[in-house]
N, C-alpha and C positions, 0 to 999 in steps of 0.2 A: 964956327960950328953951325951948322946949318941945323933947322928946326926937325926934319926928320930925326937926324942925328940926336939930339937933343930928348927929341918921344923914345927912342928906341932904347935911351938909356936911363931916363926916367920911370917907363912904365914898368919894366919887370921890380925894380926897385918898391914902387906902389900896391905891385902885385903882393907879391913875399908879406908888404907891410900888411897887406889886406888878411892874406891868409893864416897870417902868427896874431891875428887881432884876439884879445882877449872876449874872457866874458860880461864885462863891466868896463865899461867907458872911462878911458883915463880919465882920470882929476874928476869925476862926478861924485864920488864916494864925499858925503859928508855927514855933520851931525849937530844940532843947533838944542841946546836948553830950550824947554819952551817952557817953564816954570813948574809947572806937576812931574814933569819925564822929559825924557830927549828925543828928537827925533830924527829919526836917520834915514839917510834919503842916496840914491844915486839911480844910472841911468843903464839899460843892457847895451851890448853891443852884438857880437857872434853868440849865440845861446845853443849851438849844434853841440849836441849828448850833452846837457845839462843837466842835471837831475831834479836839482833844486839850490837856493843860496842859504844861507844859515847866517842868522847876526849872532856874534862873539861883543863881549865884554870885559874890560879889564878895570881895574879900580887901583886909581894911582897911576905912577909913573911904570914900576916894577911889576906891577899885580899879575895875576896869572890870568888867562881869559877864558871866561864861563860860557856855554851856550845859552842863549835869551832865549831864540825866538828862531822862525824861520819861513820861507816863502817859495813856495810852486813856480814854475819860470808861465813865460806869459808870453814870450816872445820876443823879436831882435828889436832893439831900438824901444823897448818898452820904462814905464817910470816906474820905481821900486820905492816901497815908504815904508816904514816900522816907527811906531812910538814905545817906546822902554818906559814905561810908567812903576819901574821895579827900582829906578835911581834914587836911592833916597838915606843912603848912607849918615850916619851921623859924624865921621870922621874924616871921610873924604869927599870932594866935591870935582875933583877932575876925574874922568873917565875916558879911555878909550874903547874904538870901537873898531872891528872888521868885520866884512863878509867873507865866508869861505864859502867858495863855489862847489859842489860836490856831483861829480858826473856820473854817468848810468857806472861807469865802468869803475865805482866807488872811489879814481882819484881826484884830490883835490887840490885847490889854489885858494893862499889865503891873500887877501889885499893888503895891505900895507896900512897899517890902523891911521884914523883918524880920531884930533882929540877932541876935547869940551869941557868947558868948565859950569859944571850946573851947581847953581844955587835954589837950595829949597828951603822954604818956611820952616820954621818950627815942628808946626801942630804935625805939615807932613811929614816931617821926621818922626816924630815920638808916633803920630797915627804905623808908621811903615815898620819901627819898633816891637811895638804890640804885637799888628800881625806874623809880624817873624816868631817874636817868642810862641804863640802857637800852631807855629811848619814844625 
């Protein structure tokens, strides 16, 4: 097969891949204990009619997933960060996480959770405690 041959049936393949690319960079989506909270990080990719991304939470393996937090887009190829300093459960300590994408045109796409196992102090526990009993 000759090397024309070869472009001519690679690129449009490339193309399509190019034009179905999501708005979050496969596999950047992650989430790391940093001892007070978690922190959750990935990277954009296509961000054409984004609205904004929204961090989700779930607590456990089953848990339902809560809205945390959320972020303004910024641009293609940009770095995204959120710290959860709300992790502080006395019962559970694995947590997952998603971003759901949410476009002008109010559809959305959730990622595909990532998990973590955070461990926290004591005092932060009973301290995250308290404040709850008065929300």
């Amino acid at each position: 097969m000759t090397r024309l041959k070869l472009i001519s049936l690679i690129l449009p393949i490339f193309a399509i891949a190019t034009a179905y690319a999501g708005p979050i960079r496969d596999g950047s989506l992650n989430a790391k204990s940093s001892g007070t909270g978690v922190y959750v990080w990935w990277y954009s990719n296509d961000e054409t009619n984004v609205a904004r991304y929204e961090i989700w939470r779930s607590s456990g393996v089953n848990g339902q997933f809560i809205k945390i937090g959320q972020k303004v887009t910024k641009g293609n190829g940009e770095y995204y960060d959120f710290q959860d300093d709300t992790a502080f459960k006395l019962t559970d300590n694995f947590y997952q996480y998603r971003v759901r994408v949410v476009f002008f045109d109010s559809s959305v796409i959730d990622t595909p959770p990532v998990g973590v196992v955070h461990n926290v102090s004591s005092v932060r526990r009973t301290w995250g405690s308290i404040k709850a009993m008065f929300r």
